[in-house]
N, C-alpha and C positions, 0 to 999 in steps of 0.2 A: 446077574439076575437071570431068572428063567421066564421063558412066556407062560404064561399063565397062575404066576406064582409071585405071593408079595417080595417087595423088597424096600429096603429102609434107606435112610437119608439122614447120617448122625450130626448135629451140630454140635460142636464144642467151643469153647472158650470163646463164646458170646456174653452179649451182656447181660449179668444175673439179674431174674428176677426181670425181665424186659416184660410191657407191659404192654398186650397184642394191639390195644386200643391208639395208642400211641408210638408204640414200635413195632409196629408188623415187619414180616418177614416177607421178601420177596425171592419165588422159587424161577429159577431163570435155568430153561433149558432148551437142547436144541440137538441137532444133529452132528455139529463142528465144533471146533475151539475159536477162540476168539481171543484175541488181546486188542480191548478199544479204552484209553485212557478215560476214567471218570472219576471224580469226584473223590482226586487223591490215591483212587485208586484204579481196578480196573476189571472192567467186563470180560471175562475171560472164557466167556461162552456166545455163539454166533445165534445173538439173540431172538432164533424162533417160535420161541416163548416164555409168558412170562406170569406167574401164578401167584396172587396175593393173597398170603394167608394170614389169618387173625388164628397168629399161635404165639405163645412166647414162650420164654426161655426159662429155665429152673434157676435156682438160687445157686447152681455151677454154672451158670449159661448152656446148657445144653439143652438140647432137645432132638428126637426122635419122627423124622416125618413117614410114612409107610402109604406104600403104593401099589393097587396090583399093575405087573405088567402085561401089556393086553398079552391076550394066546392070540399069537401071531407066529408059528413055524420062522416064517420068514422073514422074520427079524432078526433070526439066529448071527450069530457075525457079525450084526450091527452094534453100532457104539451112539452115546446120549451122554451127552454132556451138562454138568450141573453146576450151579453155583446161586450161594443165597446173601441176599442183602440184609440188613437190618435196618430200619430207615430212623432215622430218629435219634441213633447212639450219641447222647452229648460227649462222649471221648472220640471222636470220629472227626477227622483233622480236615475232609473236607467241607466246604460251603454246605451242602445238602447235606449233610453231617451223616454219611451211610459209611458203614462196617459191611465191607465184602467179606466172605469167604474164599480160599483155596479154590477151583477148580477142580471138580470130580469127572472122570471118566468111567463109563460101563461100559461092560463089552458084553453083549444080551448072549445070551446063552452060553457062556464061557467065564471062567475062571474070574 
């Protein structure tokens, strides 16, 4: 992603049709990587933050999140790490019944 320019956040092969009210999505991001075991599965981002969104998933479990990144030159080089929860998933093996996502890496102004 560019500073000063939107960038997207794809979700796939979530659970269709997830219903925000009761399956929101949690947006976990941060400046590092992370692997902290939770709830079957695992946090995979060094949790400096964390954004609950009332969005759900299409009837493919996908969804699309869009963000501007600030205009900050000086970010250029830097990296932001992501990953989204689903809270709520009753196929989700652990106790707090949450479906992680993969671990996404940006490299802000680069490839």
């Amino acid at each position: 992603p560019i500073p000063g320019q939107v960038a997207d956040l794809t979700i796939t092969n979530g659970l269709p049709d997830s219903n925000p009210a009761t399956q929101p999505l949690v947006v976990i991001f941060g400046p590092s990587p992370g692997n902290i075991p939770f709830d079957g599965g695992a946090l995979l981002v060094d949790p400096a933050t964390f954004l609950f969104l009332a969005v759900g998933l299409d009837g493919a479990g996908s969804a699309t999140l869009s963000g501007m990144v600030p205009a900050d030159p000086s970010l250029c080089g830097s990296r932001a790490f992501f990953q989204v929860w689903i809270v709520g998933d009753p196929g989700a093996a652990g106790f707090y019944q949450t479906a992680q996502t993969n671990g996404v890496s940006w490299l802000i102004g680069g490839g």
